[in-house]
Each structure stands twice: as structure tokens, then as C-alpha cells.
C-alpha positions in Angstrom: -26.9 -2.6 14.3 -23.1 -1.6 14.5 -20.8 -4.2 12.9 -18.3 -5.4 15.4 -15.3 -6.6 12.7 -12.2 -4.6 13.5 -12.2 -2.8 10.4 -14.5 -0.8 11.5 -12.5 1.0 13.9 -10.8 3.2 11.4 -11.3 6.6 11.3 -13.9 7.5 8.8 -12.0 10.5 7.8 -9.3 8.2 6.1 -8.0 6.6 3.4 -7.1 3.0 4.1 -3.3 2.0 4.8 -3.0 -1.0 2.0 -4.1 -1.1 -1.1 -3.7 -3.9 -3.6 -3.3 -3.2 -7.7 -4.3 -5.9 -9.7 -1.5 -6.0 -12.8 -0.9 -9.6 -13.7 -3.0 -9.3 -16.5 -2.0 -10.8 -20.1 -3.3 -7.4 -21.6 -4.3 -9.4 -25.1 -6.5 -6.9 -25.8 -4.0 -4.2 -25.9 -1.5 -6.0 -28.2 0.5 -5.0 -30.0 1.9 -2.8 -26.7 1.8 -5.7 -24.4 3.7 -8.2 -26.9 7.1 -7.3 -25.3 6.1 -5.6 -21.4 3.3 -5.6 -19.3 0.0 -3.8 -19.6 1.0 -1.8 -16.1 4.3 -0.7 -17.9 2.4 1.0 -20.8 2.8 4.6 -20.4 0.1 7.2 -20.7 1.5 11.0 -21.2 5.0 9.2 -20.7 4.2 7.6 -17.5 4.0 3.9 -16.8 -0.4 3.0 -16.1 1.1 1.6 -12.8 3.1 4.5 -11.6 0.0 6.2 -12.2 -2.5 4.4 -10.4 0.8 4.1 -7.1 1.0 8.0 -7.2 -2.9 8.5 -7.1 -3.1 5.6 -4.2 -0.2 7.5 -2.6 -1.6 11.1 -2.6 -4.8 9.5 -0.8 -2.5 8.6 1.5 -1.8 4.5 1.1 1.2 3.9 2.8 1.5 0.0 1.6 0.6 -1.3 -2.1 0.8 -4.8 -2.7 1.0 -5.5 -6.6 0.4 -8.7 -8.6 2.6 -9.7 -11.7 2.8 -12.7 -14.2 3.0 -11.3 -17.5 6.8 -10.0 -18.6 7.1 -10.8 -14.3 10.3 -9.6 -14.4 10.4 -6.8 -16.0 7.7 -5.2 -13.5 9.4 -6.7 -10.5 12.6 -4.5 -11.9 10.1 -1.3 -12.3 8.6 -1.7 -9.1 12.7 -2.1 -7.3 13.0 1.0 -8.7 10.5 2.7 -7.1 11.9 4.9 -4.1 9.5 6.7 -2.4 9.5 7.7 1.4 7.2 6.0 3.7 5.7 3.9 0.8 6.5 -0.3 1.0 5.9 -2.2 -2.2 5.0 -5.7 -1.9 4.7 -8.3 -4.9 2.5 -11.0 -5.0 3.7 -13.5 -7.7 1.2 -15.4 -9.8 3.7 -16.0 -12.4 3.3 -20.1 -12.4 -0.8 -19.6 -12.8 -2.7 -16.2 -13.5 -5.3 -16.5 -10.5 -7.7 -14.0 -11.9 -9.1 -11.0 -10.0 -10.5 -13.7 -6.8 -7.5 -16.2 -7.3 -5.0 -13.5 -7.2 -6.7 -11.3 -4.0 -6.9 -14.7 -1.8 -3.0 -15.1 -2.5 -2.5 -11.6 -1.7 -4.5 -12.0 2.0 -1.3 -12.6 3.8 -0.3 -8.6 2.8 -3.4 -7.0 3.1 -4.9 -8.8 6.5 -5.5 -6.9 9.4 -7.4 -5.4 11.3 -8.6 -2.1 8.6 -10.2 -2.2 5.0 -8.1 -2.3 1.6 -8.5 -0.7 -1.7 -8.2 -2.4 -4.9 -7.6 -1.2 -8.4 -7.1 -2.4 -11.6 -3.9 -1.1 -12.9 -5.4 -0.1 -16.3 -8.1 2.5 -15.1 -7.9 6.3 -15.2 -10.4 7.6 -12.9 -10.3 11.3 -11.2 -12.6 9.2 -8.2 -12.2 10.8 -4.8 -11.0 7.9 -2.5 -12.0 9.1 0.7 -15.4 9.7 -0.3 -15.5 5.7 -1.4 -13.7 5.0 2.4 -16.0 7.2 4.1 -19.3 5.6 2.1 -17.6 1.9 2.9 -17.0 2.7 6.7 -21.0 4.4 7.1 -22.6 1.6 5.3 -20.4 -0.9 7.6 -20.2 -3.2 4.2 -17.9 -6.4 3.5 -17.3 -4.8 0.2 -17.9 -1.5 -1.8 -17.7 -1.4 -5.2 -17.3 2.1 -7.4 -20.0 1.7 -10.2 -21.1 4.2 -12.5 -23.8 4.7 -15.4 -22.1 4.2 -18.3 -22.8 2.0 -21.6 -21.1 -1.4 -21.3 -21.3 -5.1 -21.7 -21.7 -6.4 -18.1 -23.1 -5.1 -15.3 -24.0 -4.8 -11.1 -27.2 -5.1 -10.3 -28.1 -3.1 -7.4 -31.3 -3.2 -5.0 -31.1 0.1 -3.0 -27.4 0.2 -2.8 -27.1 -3.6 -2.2 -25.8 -6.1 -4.8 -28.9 -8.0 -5.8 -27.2 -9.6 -9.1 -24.6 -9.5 -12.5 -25.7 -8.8 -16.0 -23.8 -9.9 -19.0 -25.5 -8.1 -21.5 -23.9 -9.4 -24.7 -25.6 -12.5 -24.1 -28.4 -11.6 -22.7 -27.6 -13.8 -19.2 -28.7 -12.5 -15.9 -27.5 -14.0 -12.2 -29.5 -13.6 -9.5 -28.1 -13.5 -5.5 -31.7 -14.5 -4.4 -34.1 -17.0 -6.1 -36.8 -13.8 -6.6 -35.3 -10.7 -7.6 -36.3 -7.4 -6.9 -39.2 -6.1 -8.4 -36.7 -2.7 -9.3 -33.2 -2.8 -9.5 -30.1 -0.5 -11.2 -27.8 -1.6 -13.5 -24.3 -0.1 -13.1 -21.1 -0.6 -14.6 -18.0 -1.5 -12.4 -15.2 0.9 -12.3 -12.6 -1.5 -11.6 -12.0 0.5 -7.9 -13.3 -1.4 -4.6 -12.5 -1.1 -1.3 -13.0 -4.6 1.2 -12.7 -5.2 4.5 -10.3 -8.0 5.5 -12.7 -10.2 6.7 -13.8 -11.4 3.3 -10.8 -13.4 3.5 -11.6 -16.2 5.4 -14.9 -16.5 3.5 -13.1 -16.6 0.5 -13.8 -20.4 -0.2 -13.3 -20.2 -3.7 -9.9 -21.6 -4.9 -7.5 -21.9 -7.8 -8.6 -19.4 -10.3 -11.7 -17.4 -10.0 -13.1 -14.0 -10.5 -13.7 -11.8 -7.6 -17.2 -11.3 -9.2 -18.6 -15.1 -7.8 -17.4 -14.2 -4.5 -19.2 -11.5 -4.7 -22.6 -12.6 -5.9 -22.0 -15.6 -3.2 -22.0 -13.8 -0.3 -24.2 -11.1 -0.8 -27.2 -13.0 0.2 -26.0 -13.1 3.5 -23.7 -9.8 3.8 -23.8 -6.2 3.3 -21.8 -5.6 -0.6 -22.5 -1.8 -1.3 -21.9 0.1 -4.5 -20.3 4.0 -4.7 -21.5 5.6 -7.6 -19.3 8.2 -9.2 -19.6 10.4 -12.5 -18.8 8.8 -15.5 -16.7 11.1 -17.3 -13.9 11.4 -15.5 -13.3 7.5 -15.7 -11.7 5.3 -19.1 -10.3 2.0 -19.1 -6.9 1.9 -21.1 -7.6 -1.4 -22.4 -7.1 -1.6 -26.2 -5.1 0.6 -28.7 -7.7 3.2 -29.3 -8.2 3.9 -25.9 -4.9 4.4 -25.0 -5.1 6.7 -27.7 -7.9 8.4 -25.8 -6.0 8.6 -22.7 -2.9 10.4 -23.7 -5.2 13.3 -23.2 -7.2 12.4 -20.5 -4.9 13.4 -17.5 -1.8 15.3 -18.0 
């Protein structure tokens, strides 16, 4: 059955208009480079993470990113002034009285990215050679709330996935397991998050969550009752610049 929400309108063929980096993130885990700036204003190959994740959003063809600050706030609202490029509006979303967390920060943001077509998110500290339209095209065909870019790589926490749909979460360190239904699936995948999702606008009003929250209970709320898709892309052309050594790794990962 075709979904009638707006969003689905677009043009298949496209990249979404708006897109929303998430970059108000105390970056503790990359110290001692975040002790005096932001995570997004670490450079990699001499180039702020932000600018890098903006020009790769850009070349898709986003025409509006929305970005949220709180750490060293002023210092990225400065960077982000100083960005000049045609056709391109920057918006900031400013969570610098309370960090809101991936959820938090996203519902604060709806008043930029509503509308009537889908948004992209990503976190401002992934390097991923993902192709964005493929992600758009899979979100608009599956006619989902929200698609999520997974892949199968080693890590701590996981999606889990009942033929494309999100059955439940995995936090493999401790061994705890969340479940969207009281039975789960008799088979299921376990995929890592890529920290790239695309959402249509009308998770916004069922966004009942509020305060400071991770996208990730939203999530795992609603997809009992609505379609929340995964996009699985390769592996090795994704890294997470999130502590010294991998930063280290990057500076050779794109030029």
C-alpha cells in the first residue's frame, strides 16, 4: 500500500534538500584535540571533520544544512559564518544551555528541517565514501519513517534487523538485548550503525520523547508500529574519527 505522507512525493532520483549534522558533541573521547575546539573543527588532511561532511552533503546536492553546537559553541558558530558557498544556507541549532543528545537535539532542530520531503542526518565525525542517493532512493522505495545506513562490521552495539526492518538493539559489551516486540524473530542480523540516516519529517510529531534522549529509543518505540529500514553499505570505506588513534587512521583515509 502506497504511503500517503508528503515526503513521498520527491523524486526518487534525488538527494534530499536539508540535511542536519549532528556536532554538539563533547568529543571526550578524542581529548586531548577537543580540550580547546570542537570535535567538528578537528581537521583531517588539513580540513575541519565538518567542512568535510558540508562538502560531501553539498556535492549530493543538499542545498540547506542545519548544524548543532554546544561544545566551544562559539568557535563553530564563527567557522560556520565563514562559510560562503553559493546556493548553500547554514542554519544552527544551539543546544549550548543543555547537550540534548542525538533525539534531544533532532526534535529542537524540527522547526529547520520540517516539510513536506525527507532529511539526512550525519554525525560530524564519520568518514564514509557512502553513495547518498542510493540511501534516498532505498528510503523513498521502501516508503520508510526512517532508514538507517548499517554495515557488518565488529563493534560494541548493534541494529537488529528482521528482513530489512528494525526488530531490536544489541549492546554487546554487556551482553543486553532490547526487543521492539515481546517475541523476537526466530532469525535476525546484527548490523552496526554508520552514524548516516535519512527520516522523513513526519517522525517529528511522534517524537514524544523530551529533554535529552537518544534517537535510538525513538527508534526502537515506533518501529512496532512503522516501517524503520536499514541500507547496508561496505564496510571499508567507512571510520569513525572518534579517538586519537583513529584520527591517526584517517589522515590517510581520504585525501
Amino acid at each position: 500500500m502506497a504511503n500517503d505522507d508528503p515526503a513521498y512525493a520527491q523524486d526518487p532520483c534525488t538527494v534530499p534538500a536539508k540535511a542536519m549534522i549532528f556536532a554538539a558533541g563533547l568529543g571526550t573521547r578524542l581529548q586531548p584535540h577537543t580540550n580547546d575546539k570542537p570535535k567538528a573543527l578537528v581537521e583531517v588532511n588539513g580540513k575541519p571533520m565538518l567542512l568535510h561532511v558540508a562538502e560531501k552533503l553539498m556535492t549530493a546536492g543538499v542545498k540547506h544544512i542545519v548544524v548543532n553546537v554546544h561544545h566551544h559553541a562559539d568557535q563553530l558558530r564563527k567557522f560556520i559564518e565563514t562559510c560562503h558557498f553559493p546556493s548553500v544556507r547554514f542554519q544552527i541549532s544551539d543546544e549550548t544551555d543543555k547537550l540534548l543528545d542525538t533525539g534531544g537535539g533532532l526534535k529542537k532542530a524540527a522547526s529547520m528541517l520540517d516539510g513536506d520531503q525527507p532529511f539526512l542526518v550525519y554525525n560530524v565525525d564519520v568518514l564514509c565514501d557512502i553513495d547518498l542517493k542510493a540511501l534516498c532512493d532505498h528510503h523513498h522505495k521502501q516508503q520508510a519513517l526512517a532508514t538507517l545506513a548499517v554495515s557488518n562490521r565488529q563493534a560494541s552495539r548493534y541494529f537488529l534487523w528482521d528482513h530489512q526492518r528494525l526488530a531490536g538493539w544489541e549492546n554487546a559489551r554487556y551482553n543486553e538485548r532490547i526487543w521492539v516486540k515481546s517475541t523476537p524473530p526466530a532469525k535476525f542480523l546484527k548490523r552496526a550503525f554508520s552514524g548516516i540516516q535519512v527520516m522523513s519529517p513526519a517522525i517529528f510529531p511522534k517524537m514524544t520523547e523530551t529533554g535529552s534522549f537518544p534517537i535510538r529509543d525513538v527508534y526502537l518505540r515506533l518501529a512496532a508500529t512503522h516501517h524503520i529500514t536499514c541500507f547496508e553499505h561496505k564496510p571499508e570505506g567507512w571510520l569513525d574519527v572518534g579517538t586519537p588513534e583513529k584520527l591517526a587512521k584517517a589522515q590517510g583515509f581520504f585525501i
